[in-house]
C-alpha positions in Angstrom: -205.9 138.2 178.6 -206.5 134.9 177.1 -204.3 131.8 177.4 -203.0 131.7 174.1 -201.9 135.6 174.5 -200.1 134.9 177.5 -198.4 132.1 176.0 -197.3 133.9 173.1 -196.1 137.3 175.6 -194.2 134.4 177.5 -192.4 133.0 174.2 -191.3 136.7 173.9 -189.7 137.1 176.5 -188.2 133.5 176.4 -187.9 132.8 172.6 -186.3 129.5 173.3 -188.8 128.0 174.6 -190.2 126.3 171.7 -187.2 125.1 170.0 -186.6 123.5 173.7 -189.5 121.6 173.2 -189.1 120.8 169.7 -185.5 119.0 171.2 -187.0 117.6 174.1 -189.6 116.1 171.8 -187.1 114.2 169.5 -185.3 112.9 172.9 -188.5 111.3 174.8 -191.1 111.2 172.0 -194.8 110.8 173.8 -193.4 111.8 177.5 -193.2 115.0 176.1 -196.8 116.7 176.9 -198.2 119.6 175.7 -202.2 119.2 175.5 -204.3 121.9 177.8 -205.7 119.6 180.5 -201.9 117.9 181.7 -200.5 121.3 181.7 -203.4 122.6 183.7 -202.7 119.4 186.3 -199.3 120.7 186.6 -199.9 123.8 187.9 -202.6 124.1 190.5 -202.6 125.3 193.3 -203.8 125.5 196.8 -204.2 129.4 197.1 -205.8 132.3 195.8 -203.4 132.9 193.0 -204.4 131.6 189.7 -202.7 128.9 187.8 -200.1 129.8 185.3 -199.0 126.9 183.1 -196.3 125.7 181.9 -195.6 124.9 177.6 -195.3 121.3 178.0 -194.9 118.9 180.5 -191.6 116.4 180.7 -191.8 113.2 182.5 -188.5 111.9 183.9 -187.3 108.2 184.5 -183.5 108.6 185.3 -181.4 110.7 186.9 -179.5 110.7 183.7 -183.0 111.9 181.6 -182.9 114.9 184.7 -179.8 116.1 183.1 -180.4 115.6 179.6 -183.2 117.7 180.0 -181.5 120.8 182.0 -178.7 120.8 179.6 -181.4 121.1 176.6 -183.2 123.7 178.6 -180.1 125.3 180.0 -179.2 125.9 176.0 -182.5 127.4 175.3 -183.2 129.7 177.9 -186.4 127.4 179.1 -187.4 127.7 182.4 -187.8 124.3 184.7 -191.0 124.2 187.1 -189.8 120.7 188.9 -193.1 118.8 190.2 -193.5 115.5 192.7 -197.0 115.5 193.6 -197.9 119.2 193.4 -199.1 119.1 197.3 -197.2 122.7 197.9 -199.4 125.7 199.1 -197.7 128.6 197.7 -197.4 128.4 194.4 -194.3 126.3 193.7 -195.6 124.7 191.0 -197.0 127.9 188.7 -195.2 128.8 185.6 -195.2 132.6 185.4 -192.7 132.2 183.0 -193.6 129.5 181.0 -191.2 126.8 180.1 -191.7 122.9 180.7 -192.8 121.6 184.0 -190.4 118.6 184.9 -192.7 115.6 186.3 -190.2 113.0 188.6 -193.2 111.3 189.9 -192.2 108.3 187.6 -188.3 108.6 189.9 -189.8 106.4 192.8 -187.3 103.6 193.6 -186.0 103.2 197.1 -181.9 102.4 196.2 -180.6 101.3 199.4 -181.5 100.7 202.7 -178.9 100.8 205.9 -180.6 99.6 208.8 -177.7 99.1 210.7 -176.9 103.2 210.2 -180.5 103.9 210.2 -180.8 105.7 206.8 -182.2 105.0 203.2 -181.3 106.1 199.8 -184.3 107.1 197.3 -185.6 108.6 194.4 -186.9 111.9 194.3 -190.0 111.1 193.2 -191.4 108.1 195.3 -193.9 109.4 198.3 -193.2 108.8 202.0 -196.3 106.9 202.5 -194.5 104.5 199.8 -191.5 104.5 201.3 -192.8 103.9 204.8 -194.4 100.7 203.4 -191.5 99.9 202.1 -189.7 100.2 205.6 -192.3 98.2 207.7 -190.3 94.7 207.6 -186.8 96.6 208.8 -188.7 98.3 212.2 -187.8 101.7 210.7 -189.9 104.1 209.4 -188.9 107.8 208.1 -190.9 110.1 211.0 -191.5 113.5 208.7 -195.5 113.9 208.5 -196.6 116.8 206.3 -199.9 115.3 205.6 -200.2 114.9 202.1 -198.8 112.0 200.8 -195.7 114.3 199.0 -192.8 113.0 197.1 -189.7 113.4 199.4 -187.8 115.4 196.7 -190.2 118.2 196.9 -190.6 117.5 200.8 -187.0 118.2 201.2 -187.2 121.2 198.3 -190.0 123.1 200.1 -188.1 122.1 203.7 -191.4 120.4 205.1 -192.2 118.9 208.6 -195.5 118.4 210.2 -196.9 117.0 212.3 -193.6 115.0 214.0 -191.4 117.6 213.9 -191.6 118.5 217.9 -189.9 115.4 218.2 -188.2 114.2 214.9 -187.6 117.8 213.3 -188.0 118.7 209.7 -186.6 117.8 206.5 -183.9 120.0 207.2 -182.3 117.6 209.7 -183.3 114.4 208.1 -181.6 115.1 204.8 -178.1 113.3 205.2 -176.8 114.4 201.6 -178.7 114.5 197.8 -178.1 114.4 194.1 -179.3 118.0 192.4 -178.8 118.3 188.5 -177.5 121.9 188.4 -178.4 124.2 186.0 -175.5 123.8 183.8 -176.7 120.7 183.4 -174.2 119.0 186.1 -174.5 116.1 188.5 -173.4 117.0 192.3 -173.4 114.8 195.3 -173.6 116.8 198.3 -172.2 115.0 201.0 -171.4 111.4 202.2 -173.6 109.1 204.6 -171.4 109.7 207.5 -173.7 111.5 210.1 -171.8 114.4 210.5 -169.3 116.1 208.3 -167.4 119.5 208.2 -166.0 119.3 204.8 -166.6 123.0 203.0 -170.1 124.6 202.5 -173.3 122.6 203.6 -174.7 122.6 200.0 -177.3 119.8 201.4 -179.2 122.2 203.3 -178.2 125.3 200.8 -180.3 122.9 198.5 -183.0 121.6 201.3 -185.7 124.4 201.1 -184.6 126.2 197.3 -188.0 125.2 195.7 -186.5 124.4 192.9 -184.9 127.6 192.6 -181.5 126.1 192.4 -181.3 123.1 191.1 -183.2 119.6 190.4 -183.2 117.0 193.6 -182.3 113.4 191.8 -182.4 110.9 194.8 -181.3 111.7 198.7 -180.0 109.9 201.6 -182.7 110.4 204.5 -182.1 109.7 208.3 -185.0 106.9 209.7 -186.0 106.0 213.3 -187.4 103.1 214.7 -190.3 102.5 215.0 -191.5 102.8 218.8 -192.3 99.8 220.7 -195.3 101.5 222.1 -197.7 104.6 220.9 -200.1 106.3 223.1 -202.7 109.1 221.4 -204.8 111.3 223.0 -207.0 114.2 222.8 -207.4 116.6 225.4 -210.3 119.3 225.6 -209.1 122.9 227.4 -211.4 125.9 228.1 -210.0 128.1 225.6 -207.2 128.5 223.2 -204.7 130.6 225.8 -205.6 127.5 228.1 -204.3 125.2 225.2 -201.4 127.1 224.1 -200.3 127.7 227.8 -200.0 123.7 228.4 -198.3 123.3 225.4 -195.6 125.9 226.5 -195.2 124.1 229.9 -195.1 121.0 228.6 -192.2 121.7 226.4 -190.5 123.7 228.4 -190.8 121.1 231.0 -189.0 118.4 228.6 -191.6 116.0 228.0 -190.5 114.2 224.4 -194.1 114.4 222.9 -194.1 112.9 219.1 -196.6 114.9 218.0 -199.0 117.9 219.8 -201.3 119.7 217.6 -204.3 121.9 218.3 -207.6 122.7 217.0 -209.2 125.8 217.8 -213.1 125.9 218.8 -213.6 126.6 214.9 -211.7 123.4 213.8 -213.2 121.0 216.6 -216.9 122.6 215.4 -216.2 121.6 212.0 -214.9 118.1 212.7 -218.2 117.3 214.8 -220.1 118.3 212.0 -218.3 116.7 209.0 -217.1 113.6 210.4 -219.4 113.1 213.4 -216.8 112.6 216.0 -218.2 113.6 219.2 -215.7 115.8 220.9 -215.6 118.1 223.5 -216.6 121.3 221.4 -213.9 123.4 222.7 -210.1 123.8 221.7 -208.3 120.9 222.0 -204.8 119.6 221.9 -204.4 116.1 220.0 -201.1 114.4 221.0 -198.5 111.2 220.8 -196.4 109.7 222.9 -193.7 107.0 221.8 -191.4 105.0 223.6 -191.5 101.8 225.4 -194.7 100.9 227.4 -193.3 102.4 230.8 -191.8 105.8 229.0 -195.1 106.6 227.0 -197.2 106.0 230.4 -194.8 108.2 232.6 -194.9 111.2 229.1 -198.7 111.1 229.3 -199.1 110.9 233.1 -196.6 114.2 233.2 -198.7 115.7 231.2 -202.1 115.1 232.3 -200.8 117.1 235.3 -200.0 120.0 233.1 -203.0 120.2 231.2 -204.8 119.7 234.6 -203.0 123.2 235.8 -204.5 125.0 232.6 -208.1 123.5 233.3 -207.8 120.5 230.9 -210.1 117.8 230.7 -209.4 114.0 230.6 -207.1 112.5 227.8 -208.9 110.3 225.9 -206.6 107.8 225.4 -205.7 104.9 222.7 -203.2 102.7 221.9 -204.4 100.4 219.0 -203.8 101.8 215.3 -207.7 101.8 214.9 -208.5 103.7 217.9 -204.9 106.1 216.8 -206.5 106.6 213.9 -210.2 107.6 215.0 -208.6 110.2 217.2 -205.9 111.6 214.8 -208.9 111.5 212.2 -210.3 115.2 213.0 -207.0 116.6 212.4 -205.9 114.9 209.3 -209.3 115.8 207.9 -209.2 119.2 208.9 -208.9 120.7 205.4 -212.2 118.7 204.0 -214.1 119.1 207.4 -214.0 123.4 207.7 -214.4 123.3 204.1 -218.4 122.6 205.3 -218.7 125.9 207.3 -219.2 127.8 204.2 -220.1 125.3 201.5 -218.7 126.8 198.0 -216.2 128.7 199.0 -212.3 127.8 198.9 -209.8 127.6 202.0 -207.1 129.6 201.6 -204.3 127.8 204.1 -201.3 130.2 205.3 -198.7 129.4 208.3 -196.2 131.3 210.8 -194.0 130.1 213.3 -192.6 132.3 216.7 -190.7 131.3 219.5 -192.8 128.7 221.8 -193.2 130.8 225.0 -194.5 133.6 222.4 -197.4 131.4 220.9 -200.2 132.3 223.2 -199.9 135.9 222.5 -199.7 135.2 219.1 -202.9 133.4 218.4 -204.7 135.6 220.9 -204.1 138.4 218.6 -204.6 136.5 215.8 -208.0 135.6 216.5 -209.0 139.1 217.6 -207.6 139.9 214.1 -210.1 137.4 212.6 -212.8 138.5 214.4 -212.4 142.3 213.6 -211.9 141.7 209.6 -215.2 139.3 210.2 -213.6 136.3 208.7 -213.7 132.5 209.3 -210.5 131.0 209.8 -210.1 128.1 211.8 -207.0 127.8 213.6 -204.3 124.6 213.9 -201.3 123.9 214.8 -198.0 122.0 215.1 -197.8 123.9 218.4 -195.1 122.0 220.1 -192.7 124.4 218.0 -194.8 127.3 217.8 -196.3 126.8 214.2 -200.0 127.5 213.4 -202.0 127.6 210.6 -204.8 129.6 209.7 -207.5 128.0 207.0 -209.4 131.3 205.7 -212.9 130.4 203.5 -213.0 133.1 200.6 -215.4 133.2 198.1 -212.5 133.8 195.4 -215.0 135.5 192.9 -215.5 138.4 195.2 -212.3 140.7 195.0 -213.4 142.5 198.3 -212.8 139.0 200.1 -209.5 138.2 198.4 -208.2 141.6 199.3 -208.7 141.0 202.9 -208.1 137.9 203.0 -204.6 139.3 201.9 -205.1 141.8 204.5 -204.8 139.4 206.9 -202.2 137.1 206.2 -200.1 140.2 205.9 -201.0 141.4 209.6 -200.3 137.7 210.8 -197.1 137.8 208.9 -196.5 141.0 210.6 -197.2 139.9 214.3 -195.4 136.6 213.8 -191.9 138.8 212.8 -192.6 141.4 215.7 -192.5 138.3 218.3 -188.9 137.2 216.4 -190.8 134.8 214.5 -191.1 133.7 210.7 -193.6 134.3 207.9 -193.5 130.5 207.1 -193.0 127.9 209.4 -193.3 125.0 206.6 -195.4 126.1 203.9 -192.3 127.8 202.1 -192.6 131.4 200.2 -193.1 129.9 196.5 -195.0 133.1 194.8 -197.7 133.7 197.8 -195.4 134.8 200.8 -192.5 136.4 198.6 -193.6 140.1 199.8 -192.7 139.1 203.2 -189.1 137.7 202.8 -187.9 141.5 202.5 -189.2 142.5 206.4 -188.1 139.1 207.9 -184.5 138.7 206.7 -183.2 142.2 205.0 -179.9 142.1 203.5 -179.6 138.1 203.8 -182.1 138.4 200.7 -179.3 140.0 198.8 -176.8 136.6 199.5 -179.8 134.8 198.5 -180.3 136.8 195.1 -176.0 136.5 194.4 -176.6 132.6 194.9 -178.9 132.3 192.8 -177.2 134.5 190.1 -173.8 132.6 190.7 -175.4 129.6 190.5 -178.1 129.8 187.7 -177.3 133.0 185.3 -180.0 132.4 182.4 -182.9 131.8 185.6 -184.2 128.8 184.5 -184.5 127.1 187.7 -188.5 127.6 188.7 -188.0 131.2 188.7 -190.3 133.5 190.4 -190.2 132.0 193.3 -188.5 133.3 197.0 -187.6 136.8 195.1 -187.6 138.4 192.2 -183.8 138.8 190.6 -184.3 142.5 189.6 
């Protein structure tokens, strides 16, 4: 079907759609945008699924413009796709629906800054690399690493962590309290800066992790940390992936406050050699970060070259200067680009689960038998100091015999990450790629979900067909 037909079966089904437009038009004049090619950048994505966009695209300055917006929507029927930096893998950003997709890239002001409490009040739309260069004068930085360089309003709507989250956790406990324009059109606060608080409902995490789905995140208070006196990196080569995944498991279990631990799989390390000419060991490896002060980080990294030893690790290649950090943590921050070489033209197709720690061995063991029988490539990674991996599949998406087992497989991983008690998504979120999932891993809690967000948003307007479908 061509665009234009889809557009019109869409404007069917939501006839208000173009007299939303038409209002939103006569409210903010040229940052209301409806040519092909800024629609188009609004809804990409990094998966398989093709893009569906959105009527027009609105670009918000105010919290104020956030509401005047919903409430013209909210009259219309329109849907809202809400968009930071459109770094999500699972199709938040898509606008089966149609509607407008709501840009707050242009909400980017830090507002306040409480060193002595250690926490920060921004905009929804300003990035963390931003804000962490904001932060470098106070000693503080905020510690949640997804990679990208997202805006921390859809950070805190998808529920990301990364790469620190062994040691600093995810958005989820770094969001003190936010401002959401509701559907109606209404401005909530959902909680003070104290740290802790037991007054009603948490609405701050009912809100951290929605995707959009139930309101638009306006500005939030974020915990920081300080920055640690001393950082130690290091890479560490093992015999094989069990090896790997077996230190990892002792070394958390034996308490060891690691910042980061991540692995690369054979695959991964392969790919990094080639593409970036880094000269590793080519066999799995574990990259990992100590912080503390000089005496702490040496004692961490000492404790666990004697772990790693047990499980027939190599040496740690160690570095404490930024430049030298960076050179090391370069394979992995790469990753994407780099195993994009092993099959030149194709596209990587990124999907994530998450068990229980002591469980992760097992897991990728059978997750790279999996691989092998369906005779695909998908290099492995992880954020395995809290037993989350992702797999990178390279599909030609022209060839429907590849995308169908490419979904094969995710569905088998997604499978064997809920039979060891584990979850579907570890960070990635469900968006439109993993909503078949969210059925086998939570049953009846997806029918609380569903009378949320009916109670909350009646006409589905808020980024809907996302997490579930209402009927």
């Amino acid at each position: 079907m061509a665009l234009a037909e889809i557009l019109n079966e869409r404007r069917e089904r939501r006839p208000g759609i173009p007299a939303a437009i038409a209002e939103l038009k006569s409210f903010f004049g040229e940052r209301v945008v409806t040519g092909e090619d800024v629609r188009r950048a609004h809804a990409h994505s990094t998966t398989y699924l093709p893009a569906q966009l959105s009527d027009a695209v609105v670009f918000a300055e105010t919290e104020a413009e956030v509401q005047t917006i919903v409430g013209i929507c909210g009259r219309h029927g329109c849907p809202i796709v809400p968009f930071g930096a459109g770094s999500s893998l699972e199709g938040h950003v898509n606008a089966p629906f149609g509607g407008i997709a709501l840009n707050l890239s242009r909400m980017n002001r830090v507002l306040a800054v409480h060193a002595e409490d250690l926490d920060c009040v921004v905009e929804a739309g300003i990035t963390r690399e931003t804000l962490n260069s904001h932060l470098r004068d106070t000693g503080l930085f905020f510690p949640i690493d997804p990679g990208a360089d997202a805006t921390l309003g859809g950070m805190a709507a998808t529920r990301a962590s990364g790469t620190n989250a062994v040691r600093y956790g995810t958005m989820r406990d770094n969001v003190i309290a936010l401002n959401a324009v509701m559907p109606d059109g209404s401005l909530v606060r959902t909680a003070r800066r104290a740290k802790k608080t037991s007054a009603g409902y948490d609405l701050t995490r009912l809100l951290v992790g929605s995707e959009g789905t139930l309101g638009i995140i306006t500005s939030l208070n974020l915990r920081l940390a300080g920055i640690p006196e001393t950082i130690l990196s290091g890479v560490c080569p093992f015999p094989t992936v069990k090896d790997a995944c077996d230190a990892v498991i002792m070394t958390i279990q034996s308490g060891i406050p690691v910042a980061r631990i991540e692995l690369m799989d054979e695959a991964a390390v392969g790919a990094a050699n080639s593409a970036s000419k880094l000269g590793l060991d080519p066999s799995p490896c574990l990259f990992l970060e100590f912080h503390g002060s000089a005496a702490s980080v040496d004692e961490q990294s000492q404790a666990f070259s004697a772990i790693a030893a047990e499980f027939g690790g190599g040496e740690v290649q160690r570095a404490t200067r930024p430049e030298d950090r960076a050179r090391l943590w370069k394979a992995r921050h790469h990753h994407y680009w780099d195993v994009l070489t092993l099959r030149p033209g194709c596209k990587g197709i990124p999907t994530d689960v998450c068990v229980p720690v002591s469980a992760l061995s097992e897991c990728i063991a059978e997750t790279q038998k999996d691989l092998a029988a369906s005779d695909l490539i998908g290099p492995i990674i992880g954020h395995v100091g809290d037993g989350n991996f992702h797999v990178l599949l390279l599909i030609d998406t022209e060839q429907p015999a590849e995308i169908a087992a490419a979904e094969g497989f995710m569905a088998r991983l997604a499978a064997r990450a809920l039979a060891f008690d584990g979850t579907c998504t570890g960070e990635h979120g469900i968006g439109q790629g993993k909503r078949g999932y969210l059925d086998a891993e939570l049953g009846p809690a997806v029918d609380v979900m569903r009378a949320v967000k009916q109670a909350l948003d009646p006409r589905d307007i808020m980024n809907p067909g996302k997490i579930f479908s209402l009927s």
